[in-house]
N, C-alpha and C positions, 0 to 999 in steps of 0.2 A: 212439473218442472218449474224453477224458479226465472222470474224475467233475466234477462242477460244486463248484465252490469259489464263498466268498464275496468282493466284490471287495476287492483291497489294500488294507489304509489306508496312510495316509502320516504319520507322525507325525514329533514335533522335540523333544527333550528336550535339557534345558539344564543343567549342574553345574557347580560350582567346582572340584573336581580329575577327577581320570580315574578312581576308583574309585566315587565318586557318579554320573558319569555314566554310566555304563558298568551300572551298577545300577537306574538308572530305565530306560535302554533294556531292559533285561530283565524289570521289575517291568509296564513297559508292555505288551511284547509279550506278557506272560502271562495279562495281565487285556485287555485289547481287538485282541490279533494274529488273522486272518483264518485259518480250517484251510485247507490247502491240498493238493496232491500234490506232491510229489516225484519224481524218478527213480528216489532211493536205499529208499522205504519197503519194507517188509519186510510179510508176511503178518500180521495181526496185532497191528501196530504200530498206536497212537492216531496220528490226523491230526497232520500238523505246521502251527507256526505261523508266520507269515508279515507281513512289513510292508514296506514303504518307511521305511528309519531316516536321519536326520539328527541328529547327536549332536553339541552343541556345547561343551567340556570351555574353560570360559575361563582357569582359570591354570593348564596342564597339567605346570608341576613343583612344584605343591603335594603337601606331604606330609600323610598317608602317601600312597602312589604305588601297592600294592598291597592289589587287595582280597581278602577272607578268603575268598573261596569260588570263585574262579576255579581252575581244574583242575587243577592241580598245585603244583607248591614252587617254590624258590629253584632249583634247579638244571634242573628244566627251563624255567623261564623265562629264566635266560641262557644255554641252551643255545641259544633259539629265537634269541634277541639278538644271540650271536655268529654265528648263521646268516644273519639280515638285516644287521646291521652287518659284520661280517669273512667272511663267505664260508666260513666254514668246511665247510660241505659243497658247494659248488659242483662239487667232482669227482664228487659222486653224480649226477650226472643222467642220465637213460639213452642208450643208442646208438641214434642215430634211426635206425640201419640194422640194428638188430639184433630181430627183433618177439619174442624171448624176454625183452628185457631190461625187467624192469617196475619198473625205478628211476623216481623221479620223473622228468618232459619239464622240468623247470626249477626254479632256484630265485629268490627277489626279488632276491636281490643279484646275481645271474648277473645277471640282466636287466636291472638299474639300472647296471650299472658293467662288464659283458662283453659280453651277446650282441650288442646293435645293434652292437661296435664303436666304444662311446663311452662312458667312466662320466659316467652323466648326474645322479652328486650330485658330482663333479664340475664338469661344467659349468654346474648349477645355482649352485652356490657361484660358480662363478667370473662368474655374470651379476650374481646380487645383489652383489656386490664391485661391480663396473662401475656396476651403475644399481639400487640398493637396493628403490626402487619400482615395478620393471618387473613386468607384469602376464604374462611370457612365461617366467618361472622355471619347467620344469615336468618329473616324469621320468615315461614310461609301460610300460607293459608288454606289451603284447599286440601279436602277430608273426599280422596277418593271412595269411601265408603259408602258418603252420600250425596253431594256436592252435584257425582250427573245425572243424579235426577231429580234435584233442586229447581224449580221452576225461576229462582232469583238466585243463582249462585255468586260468589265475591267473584267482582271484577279485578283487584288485587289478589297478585298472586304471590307475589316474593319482593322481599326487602335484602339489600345487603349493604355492609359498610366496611372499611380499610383506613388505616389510617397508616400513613408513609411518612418517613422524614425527607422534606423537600432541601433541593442543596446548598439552601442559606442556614440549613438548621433548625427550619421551624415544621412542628407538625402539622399534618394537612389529615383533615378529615374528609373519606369520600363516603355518600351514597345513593345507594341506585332504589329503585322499584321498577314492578313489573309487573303492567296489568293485561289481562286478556283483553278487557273489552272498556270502555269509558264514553262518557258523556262528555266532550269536550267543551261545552258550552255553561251546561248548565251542573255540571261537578266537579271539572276537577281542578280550576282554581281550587273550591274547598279542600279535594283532599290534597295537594299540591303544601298548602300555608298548613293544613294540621300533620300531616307528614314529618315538612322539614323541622318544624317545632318539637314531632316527636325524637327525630333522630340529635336534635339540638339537646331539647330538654333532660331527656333519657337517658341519651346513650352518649353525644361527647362531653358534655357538660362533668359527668360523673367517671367519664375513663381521666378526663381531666382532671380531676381532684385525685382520687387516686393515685396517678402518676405524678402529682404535683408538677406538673409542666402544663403551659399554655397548648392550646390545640383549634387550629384556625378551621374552622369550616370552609372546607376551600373547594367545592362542589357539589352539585346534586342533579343526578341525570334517573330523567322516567323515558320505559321503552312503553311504546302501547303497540299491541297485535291490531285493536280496531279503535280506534281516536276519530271519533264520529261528533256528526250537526243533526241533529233528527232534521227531517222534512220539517216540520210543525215548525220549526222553532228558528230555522234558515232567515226568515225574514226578519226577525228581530238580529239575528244577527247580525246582518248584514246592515241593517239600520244604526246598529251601535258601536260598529268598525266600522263606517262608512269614513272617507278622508276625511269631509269635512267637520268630522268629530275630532279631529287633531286640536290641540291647543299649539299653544305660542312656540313651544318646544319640539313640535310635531311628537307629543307623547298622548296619549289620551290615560293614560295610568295611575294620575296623581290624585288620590281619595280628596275633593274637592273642600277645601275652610278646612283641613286637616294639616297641622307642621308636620313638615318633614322630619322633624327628629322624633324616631320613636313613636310615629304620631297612631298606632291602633292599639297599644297593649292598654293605656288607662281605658277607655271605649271600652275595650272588652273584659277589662279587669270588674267594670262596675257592675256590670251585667250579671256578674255570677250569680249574685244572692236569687235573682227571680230566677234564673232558669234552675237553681236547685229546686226553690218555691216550684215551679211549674211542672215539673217531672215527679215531683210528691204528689201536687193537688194529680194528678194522670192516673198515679198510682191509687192513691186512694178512691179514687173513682172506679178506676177495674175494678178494687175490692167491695168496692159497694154491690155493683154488678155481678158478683159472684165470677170474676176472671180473674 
């Protein structure tokens, strides 16, 4: 029988860009998230935290676009970016025939644009083109086949998008995702910023041109089932939301010696050339190794 936990709350936080938001979902979770058990706790480890998150980010390419205390840099975040948007490691995934091989069972972009045998930001694009309003634009991820019995299955489950005429006239882009399960600490700002880039880049970018009319991005709401702080990692959180991490503005979000105009696309524009270099030197090393 599992320890008794307290039951989930369900909360809904609401921000003007995605580094505000994405900051309350955390500030929340720290001061009122439910302890709970996990699979992954270790001996020792403080309880982790736990909610039902809804996160609603209303102009999600307000800048700055990055916040200062998310896990890493510039270069790992377009690393992850080029992984969901171009596929770049989609050749790592492992050999379902192989029970040595503990590469990942999948990655997002494999599953949005290969494994069903359909890119389905693709066909999304190509429905909002057709009928801009249609309520059935949607890509998913999970391969009831083999998924429950996947030891790491996708936490993401379902993407969708709508675009409305708002009543001044102008188009309004919405959308959603929908994870079962997430790391709120240590992932999903990443996938949060390569997300809304994907539904930016892909999908209205291109209904826009098509239709030759402007098309504002004008929200982006993620449901999570479990929007969790591991044990392990609680303390740091807590150390780098703490008040006194406020600046002058009581923000703590602003990517520090970075302008606010625009200020992560060259950063991570320059970055590309090594991390194509680094996923080659990876590859050609398995093949050395005979993987």
């Amino acid at each position: 029988m599992s320890e008794m936990f307290e039951t989930i709350p369900v909360f809904k936080v609401v921000g003007e860009g995605l580094p505000e938001t994405w900051e309350k979902s955390i500030t929340t979770l720290l001061d009122l998230g439910a302890e709970a058990p996990t699979q992954y706790d270790r001996a020792g480890d403080p309880p982790s935290l736990d909610s039902m998150m809804v996160m609603e980010v209303q102009e999600p390419m307000l800048e700055p676009r990055i916040h200062g205390y998310f896990p890493g840099g510039p270069r790992e975040l377009e690393e992850y970016c080029m992984e969901v948007l171009k596929g770049i490691k989609d050749h790592w995934v492992r050999d379902p025939k192989n029970p040595e091989d503990k590469r990942w069972s999948y990655t997002y972009h494999g599953r949005l644009c290969r494994d069903f045998g359909v890119d389905q930001i693709a066909a999304m694009t190509a429905k909002l083109i057709k009928q801009p309003f249609t309520r059935q634009a949607q890509f998913t991820t999970w391969m009831p086949v083999s998924d429950p019995q996947d030891f790491d299955p996708p936490c993401l489950q379902r993407g969708w998008a709508r675009i409305l005429r708002e009543k001044h006239g102008r188009l309004a882009f919405h959308a959603h995702l929908y994870f079962r399960s997430r790391d709120a600490l240590k992932a999903a700002f990443m996938n949060s910023f390569a997300f809304v880039r994907l539904f930016d880049e892909l999908v209205r970018i291109p209904v826009a041109e098509a239709l030759g009319e402007c098309i504002h991005f004008a929200r982006y709401v993620e449901v999570n089932d479990s929007y969790h702080i591991y044990g392990k990692d609680r303390h740091d959180a807590e150390a780098a939301f703490a008040e006194d991490r406020l600046d002058d503005k009581g923000r703590r979000y602003i990517y520090e010696g970075i302008p606010e105009l625009d200020p992560w696309r060259p950063m991570m524009d320059e970055e590309r050339l090594s991390i194509f270099e680094a996923v080659a030197k990876q590859d050609q090393q398995r093949k050395e190794k005979g993987g």
